[in-house]
Each structure stands twice: as C-alpha cells, then as structure tokens.
C-alpha positions as CSV (number, residue, x, y, z in Angstrom):
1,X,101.0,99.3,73.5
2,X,98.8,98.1,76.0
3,X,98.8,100.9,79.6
4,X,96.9,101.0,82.5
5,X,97.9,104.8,84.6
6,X,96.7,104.9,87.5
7,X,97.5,108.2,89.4
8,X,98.5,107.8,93.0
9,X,99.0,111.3,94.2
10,X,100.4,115.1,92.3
11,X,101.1,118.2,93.4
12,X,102.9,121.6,91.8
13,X,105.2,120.1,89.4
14,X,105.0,116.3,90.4
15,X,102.9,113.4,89.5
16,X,103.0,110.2,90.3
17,X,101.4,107.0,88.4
18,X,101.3,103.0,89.0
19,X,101.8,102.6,85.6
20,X,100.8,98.7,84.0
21,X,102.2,97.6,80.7
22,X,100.5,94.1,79.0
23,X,102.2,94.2,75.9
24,X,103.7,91.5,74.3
25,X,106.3,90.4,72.1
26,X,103.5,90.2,69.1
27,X,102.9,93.4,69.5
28,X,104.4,96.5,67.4
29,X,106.2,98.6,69.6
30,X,105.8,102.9,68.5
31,X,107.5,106.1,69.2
32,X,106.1,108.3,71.9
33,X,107.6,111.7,73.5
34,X,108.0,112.3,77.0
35,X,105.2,115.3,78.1
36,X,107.5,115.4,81.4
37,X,111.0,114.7,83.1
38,X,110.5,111.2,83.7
39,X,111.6,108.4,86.1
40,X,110.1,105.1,86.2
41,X,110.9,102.7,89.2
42,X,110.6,99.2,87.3
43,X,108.9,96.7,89.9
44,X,107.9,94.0,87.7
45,X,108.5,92.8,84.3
46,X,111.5,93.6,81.9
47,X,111.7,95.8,78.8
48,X,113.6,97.3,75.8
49,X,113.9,101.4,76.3
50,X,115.4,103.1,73.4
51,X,115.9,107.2,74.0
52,X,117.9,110.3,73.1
53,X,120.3,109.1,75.8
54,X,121.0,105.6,74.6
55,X,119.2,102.0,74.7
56,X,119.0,99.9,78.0
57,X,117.0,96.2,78.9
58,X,115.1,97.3,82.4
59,X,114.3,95.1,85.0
60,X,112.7,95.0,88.6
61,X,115.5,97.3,90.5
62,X,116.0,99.7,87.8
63,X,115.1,103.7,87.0
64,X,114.0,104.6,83.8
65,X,114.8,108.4,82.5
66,X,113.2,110.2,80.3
67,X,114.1,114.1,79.3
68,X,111.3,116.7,78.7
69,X,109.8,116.5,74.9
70,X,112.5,114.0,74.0
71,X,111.5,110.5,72.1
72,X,111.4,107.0,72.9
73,X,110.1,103.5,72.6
74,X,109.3,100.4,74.8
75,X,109.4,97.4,73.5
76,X,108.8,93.9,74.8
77,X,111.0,91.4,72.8
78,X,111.6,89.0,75.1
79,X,108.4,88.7,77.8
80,X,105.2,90.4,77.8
81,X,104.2,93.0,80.4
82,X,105.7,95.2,83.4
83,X,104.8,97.5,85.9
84,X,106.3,100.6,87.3
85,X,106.1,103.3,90.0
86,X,106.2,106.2,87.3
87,X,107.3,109.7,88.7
88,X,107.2,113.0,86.3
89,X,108.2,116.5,87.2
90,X,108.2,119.7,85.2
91,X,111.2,120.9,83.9
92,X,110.8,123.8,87.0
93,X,110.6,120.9,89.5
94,X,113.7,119.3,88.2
95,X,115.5,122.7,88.3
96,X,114.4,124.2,91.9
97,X,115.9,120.2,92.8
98,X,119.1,120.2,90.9
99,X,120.1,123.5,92.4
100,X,119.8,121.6,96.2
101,X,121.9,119.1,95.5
102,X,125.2,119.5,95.8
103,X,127.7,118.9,93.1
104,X,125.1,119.0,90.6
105,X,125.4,120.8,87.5
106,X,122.5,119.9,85.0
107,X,119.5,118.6,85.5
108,X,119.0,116.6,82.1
109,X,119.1,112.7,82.5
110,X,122.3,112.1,80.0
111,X,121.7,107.8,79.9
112,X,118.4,106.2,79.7
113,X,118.2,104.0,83.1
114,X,120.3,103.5,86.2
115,X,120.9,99.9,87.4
116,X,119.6,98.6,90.7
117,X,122.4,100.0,93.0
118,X,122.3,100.3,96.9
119,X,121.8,103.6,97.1
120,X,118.4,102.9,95.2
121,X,117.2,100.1,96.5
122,X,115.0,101.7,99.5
123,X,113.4,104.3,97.4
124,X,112.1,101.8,95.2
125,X,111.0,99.8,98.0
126,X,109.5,102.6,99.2
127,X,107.6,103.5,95.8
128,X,106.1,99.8,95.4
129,X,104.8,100.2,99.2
130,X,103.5,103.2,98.0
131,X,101.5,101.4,95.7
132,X,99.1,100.5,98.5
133,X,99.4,102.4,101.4
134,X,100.8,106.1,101.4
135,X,99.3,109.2,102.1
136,X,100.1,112.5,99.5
137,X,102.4,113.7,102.1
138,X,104.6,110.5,102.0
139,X,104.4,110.7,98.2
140,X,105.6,113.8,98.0
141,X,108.2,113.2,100.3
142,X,109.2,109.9,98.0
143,X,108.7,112.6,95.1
144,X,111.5,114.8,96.0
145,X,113.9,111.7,97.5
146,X,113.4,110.2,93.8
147,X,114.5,113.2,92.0
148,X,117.2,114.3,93.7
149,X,118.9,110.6,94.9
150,X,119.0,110.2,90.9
151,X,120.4,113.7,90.5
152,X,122.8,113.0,92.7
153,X,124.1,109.8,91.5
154,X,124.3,111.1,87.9
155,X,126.5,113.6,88.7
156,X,128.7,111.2,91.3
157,X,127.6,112.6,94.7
158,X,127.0,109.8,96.0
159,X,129.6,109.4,98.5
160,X,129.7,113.4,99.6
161,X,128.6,113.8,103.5
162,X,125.7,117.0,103.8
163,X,127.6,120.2,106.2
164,X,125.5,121.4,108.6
165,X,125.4,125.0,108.9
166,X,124.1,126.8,112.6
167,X,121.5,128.6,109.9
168,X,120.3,125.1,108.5
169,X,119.8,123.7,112.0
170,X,118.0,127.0,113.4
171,X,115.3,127.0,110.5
172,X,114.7,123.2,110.9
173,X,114.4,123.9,114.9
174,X,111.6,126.4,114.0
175,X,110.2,123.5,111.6
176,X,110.1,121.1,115.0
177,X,108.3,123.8,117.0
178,X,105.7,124.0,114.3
179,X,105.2,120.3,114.1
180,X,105.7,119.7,118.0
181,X,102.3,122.3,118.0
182,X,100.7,121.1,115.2
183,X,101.0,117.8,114.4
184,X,97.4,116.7,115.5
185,X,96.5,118.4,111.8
186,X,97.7,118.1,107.8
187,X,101.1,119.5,107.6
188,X,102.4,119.7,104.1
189,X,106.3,119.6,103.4
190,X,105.4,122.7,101.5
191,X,104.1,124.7,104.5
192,X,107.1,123.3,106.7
193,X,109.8,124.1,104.1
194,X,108.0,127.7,104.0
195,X,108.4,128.1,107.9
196,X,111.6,127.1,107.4
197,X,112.4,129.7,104.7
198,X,113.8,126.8,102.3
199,X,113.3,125.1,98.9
200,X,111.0,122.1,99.9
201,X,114.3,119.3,98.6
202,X,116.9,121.3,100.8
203,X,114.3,121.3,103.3
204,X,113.5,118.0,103.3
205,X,117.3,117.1,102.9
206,X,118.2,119.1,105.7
207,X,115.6,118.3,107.7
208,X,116.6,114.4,107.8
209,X,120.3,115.4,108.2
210,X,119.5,117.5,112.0
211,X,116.4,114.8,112.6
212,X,117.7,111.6,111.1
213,X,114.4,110.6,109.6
214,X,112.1,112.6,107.2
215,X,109.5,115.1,108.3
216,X,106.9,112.8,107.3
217,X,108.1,109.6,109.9
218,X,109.1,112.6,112.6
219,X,104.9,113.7,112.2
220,X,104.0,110.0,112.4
221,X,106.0,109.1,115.2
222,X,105.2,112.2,117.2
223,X,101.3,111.1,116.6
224,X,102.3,107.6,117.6
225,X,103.8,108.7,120.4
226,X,101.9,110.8,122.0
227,X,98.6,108.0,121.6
228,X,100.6,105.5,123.2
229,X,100.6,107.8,126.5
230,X,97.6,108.8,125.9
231,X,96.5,105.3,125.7
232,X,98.2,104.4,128.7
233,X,97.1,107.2,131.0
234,X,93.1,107.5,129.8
235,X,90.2,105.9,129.2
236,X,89.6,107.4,126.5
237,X,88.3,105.7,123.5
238,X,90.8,104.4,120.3
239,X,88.7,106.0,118.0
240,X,89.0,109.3,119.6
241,X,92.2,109.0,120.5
242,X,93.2,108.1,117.1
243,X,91.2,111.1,115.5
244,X,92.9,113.5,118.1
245,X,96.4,112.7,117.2
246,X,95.8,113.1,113.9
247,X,94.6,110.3,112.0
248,X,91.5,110.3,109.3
249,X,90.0,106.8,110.1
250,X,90.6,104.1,112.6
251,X,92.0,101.7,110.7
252,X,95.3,103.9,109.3
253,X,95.5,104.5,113.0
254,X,95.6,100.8,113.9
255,X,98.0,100.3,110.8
256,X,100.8,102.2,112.0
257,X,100.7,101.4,115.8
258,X,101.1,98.3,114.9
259,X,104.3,99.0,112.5
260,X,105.6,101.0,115.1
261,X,104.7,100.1,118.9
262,X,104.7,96.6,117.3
263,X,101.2,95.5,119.1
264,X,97.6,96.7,118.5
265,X,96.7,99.9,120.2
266,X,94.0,98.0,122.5
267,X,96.9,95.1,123.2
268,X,99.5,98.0,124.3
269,X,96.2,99.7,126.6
270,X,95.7,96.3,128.1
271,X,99.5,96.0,129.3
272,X,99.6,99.2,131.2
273,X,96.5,97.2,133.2
C-alpha cells in the first residue's frame, strides 16, 4: 500500500498527519496494527476498513477508528486512492478525554467508522482547512474537539446540554484575565487549562460553553480587535501593528483581518480617513 504522512502538528499524546493513500484496486491489500488510538477524518477517496470492531466502506464525511495495538486492513476494491486528516492519541490522551465527557464510560472505539452526521460535519471541515492553514494551537484545539465529539457520540451524548457550575465559570474568568493580558504572545491551551486548574478537554469544553467560541478564535479575535483600533487611531505601520498584536509574519496577519473585519487591514485604515 502506497502512503504519503505528512505530519501537520503533535504534542503530549496527540499527533496529527495529512495522510495520502494511491493504492489501487491491483494492488494487494495487508494487515497492519494500529501503534495509536486512531481516528481518520476521510476527505477524499473511498475505501474498504476491516478491524476488530467490524468492516465499513468510508467515504469523504466519515471517521475511521482504530483501537490501540488492534489489527486492520485497507483495501481499495472499487477506486484507487484517498486522503485523510489522520488524528492519533495515546491510550492516556484518550483516557484524561473520556473522563471529561459526560456520560462516557469507555474510551475504546466499539465499531470501525462513524457516518457523516451533523454533529461531524464542522470538525471535519475544520480538519481539511487545517490542511493548509492552522497554527499548533488551532490543531490542538481540533485535536481535543475530535476526540471527545466522537467519544461522545459513541456513547449517545449527543443531545445532553453542558451545566455550568459558579466554579467552572470563575476558573474560565481567570483564563480571560490571562488572555485579556497576554494575548499579544503564544498562549497554549495547555498553559490556560493549567491557570484554570482543569484537564485541557474540560477546559476547552467549558471554556466555549461561558465564551461561546473556543479559546483559540477568543485569542484571535481579541488580536483582531484590538489592531482594528489600533489601526484606526495611529499611524502606525501594519507590519508593526501586526507583530504587536501578536502575529509571526504579515501575511497571517492580513489573512485573518480579512476573514474577520472582512476588508484588508490597509482598506479598513483608509475608511476611518
């Protein structure tokens, strides 16, 4: 079997791959083992998957699962090639998210694939973005969101509202503080789930349950934001502007203006004139 992996970004217990597949029908298909927990957001292409947990035909839309150390076998019977957004996590990573989510009370995968359903269709949108433009941060972000939106759905959560406790919304307050101060530099969900004395899934579950968006957009936005006034109230240059708020080059600056405020930076300065 012919693969192309191409890591896009890891951390403790997470990796994440663009993973391309050019096999054909010709060719023989053979047994491998999963070295992690697995799950494989299909983007292109369809394929046989054969596991521990059953047999299942993926297509663009779908999750693949795979166990730790457990068996399986791709095969492309009836069209050559795919490509997917492949997350793994250590058995640990799957754990620490299991015991966030509520309801949930294993963190094995128990069928090989989920079919495209709502509920998935923005994280796998998200991952193929990914693909091309994300930052570790937003990865790791998508990382977590992965794991426990399948978690969930496996064990029928999917339709249970998140209970906000006066504790929960206190240690995301001190979260805001931090990023309200900081936000100029790198600010891992790791080191904001620590100042908010959490596990970084509850944290980042939480944290968009008080917020409404993820820690990640709330950072981006808050750099956005703060450029756009200072664009409109100094003569400052773009470039320094856009290094100030937080951004490594110019042109990841001028990217997400332009997603947000909907204009170029320089077009949004020439209105205030």
């Amino acid at each position: 079997m012919s693969l192309n992996h191409r890591l896009l970004a890891c951390g403790p217990g997470w990796r994440i791959a663009d993973v391309i597949c050019t096999s054909g029908p010709r060719e023989r298909s053979f047994e491998e083992q999963h070295s992690s927990a697995c799950i494989a957001a299909v983007t292109e292409g369809t394929f046989q998957y054969r596991g521990t947990q059953g047999t299942a035909v993926l297509a663009p839309g779908a999750l693949l699962l795979g166990n730790h150390r457990h068996c399986f076998v791709c095969g492309h019977e009836h069209s050559a090639g795919d490509r997917c957004v492949s997350f793994h996590f250590t058995p640990e990573f799957i754990e620490s998210v299991a015991a966030s989510v509520p309801g949930v009370r294993r963190f094995d995968f128990t069928v090989p694939s989920l079919p495209p359903v709502p509920e998935l269709l923005p994280i796998i949108a998200a991952a193929e973005v990914a693909r091309h433009d994300a930052d570790n941060t937003e990865l790791e972000e998508l990382a977590l969101r992965v794991a426990g939106t399948v978690l969930m759905l496996l064990a029928g959560a999917r339709n249970r509202g998140q209970t906000l406790r006066p504790r929960d919304e206190r240690r995301i307050a001190a979260a805001l503080r931090q990023i309200e101060m900081q936000a100029h530099r790198p600010l891992s969900l790791i080191e904001l789930a620590r100042t908010a004395a959490m596990s970084p899934y509850h944290f980042l579950r939480t944290f968009r349950g008080v917020v409404g968006t993820t820690p990640h957009q709330f950072i981006l936005h808050t750099r956005i934001r703060r450029a756009a006034v200072r664009l409109r109230r100094t003569r400052d240059s773009i470039s320094a502007i856009a290094f100030d708020a937080g951004f490594n080059d110019l042109s990841t600056f001028n990217r997400y203006f332009r997603r947000i405020m909907m204009q170029s930076p320089g077009a949004y300065r020439g209105q205030a004139r």
